[in-house]
C-alpha positions as CSV (number, residue, x, y, z in Angstrom):
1,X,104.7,50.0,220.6
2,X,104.0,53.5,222.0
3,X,102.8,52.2,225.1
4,X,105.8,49.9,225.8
5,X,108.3,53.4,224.7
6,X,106.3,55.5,227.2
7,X,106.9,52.4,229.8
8,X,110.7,52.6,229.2
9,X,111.1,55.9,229.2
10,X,108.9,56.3,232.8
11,X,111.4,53.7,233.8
12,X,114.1,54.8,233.1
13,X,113.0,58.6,235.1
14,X,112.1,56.9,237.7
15,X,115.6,54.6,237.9
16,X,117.6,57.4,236.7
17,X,118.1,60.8,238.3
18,X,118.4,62.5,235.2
19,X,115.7,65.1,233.6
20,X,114.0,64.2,230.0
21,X,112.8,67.0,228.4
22,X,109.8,67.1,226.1
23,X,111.0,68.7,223.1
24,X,109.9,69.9,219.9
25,X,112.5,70.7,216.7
26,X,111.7,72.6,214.3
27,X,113.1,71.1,211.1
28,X,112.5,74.1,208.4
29,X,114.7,72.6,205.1
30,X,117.3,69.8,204.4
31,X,119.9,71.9,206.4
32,X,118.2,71.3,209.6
33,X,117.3,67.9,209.2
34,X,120.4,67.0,208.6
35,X,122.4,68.9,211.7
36,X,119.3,66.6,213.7
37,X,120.4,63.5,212.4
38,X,124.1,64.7,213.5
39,X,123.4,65.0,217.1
40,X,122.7,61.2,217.4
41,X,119.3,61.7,218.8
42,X,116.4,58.9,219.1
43,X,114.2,59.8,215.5
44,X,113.4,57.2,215.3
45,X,110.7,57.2,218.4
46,X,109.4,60.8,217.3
47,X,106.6,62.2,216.1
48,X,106.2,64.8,213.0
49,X,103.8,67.8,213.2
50,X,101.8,70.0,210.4
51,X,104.4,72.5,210.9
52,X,107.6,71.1,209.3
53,X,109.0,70.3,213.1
54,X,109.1,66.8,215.6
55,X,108.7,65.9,219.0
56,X,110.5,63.5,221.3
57,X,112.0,63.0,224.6
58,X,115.9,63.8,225.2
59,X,118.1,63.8,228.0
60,X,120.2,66.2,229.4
61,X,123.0,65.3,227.2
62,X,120.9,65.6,224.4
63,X,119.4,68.8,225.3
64,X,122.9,70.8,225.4
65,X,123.6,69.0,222.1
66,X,120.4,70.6,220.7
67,X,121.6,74.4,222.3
68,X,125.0,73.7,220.5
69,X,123.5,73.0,217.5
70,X,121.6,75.8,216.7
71,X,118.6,74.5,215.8
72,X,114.9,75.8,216.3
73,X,113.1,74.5,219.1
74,X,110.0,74.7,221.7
75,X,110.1,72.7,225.2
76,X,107.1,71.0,225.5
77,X,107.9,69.0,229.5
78,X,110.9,70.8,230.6
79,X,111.0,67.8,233.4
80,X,109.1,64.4,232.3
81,X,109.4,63.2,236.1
82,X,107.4,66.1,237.6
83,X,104.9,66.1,235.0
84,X,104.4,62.3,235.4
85,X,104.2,62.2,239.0
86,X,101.5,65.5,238.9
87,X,98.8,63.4,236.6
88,X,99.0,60.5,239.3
89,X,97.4,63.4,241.6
């Protein structure tokens, strides 16, 4: 299953000419988790850390979202694209 998300979302950088982010959230109490589930963002393909927070991929759209929302959070890939295209290299 992680295989065929990491498949889709190469796909869809490589068809689309938007930037995806790497992102981690920092999700400190009930507060937070909640304003996360607000935003509309794809949980449901994220991973959880040891240190109360989550990772996934957004979108532009989503990024400016997360800003907005005041939330807590660490880039990880600040462009999916140009990180996949340097491991090919």
């Amino acid at each position: 299953m992680k295989t065929l998300f990491l498949f889709i979302l190469v796909l869809n950088v490589s068809v689309l000419p938007q930037n995806i982010k790497k992102i981690k959230l920092f999700l400190e109490n009930n507060s937070d988790l909640q304003k996360a589930y607000t935003l509309s963002l794809d949980l449901e393909h994220s991973l959880s850390d040891k240190e109360s927070g989550i990772i996934l991929f957004v979108d532009e759209n989503e990024f400016q979202s997360v800003l907005k929302s005041g939330l807590n959070y660490e880039i990880l890939i600040d462009d999916w694209k140009v990180y996949y295209n340097s491991l090919q290299n």
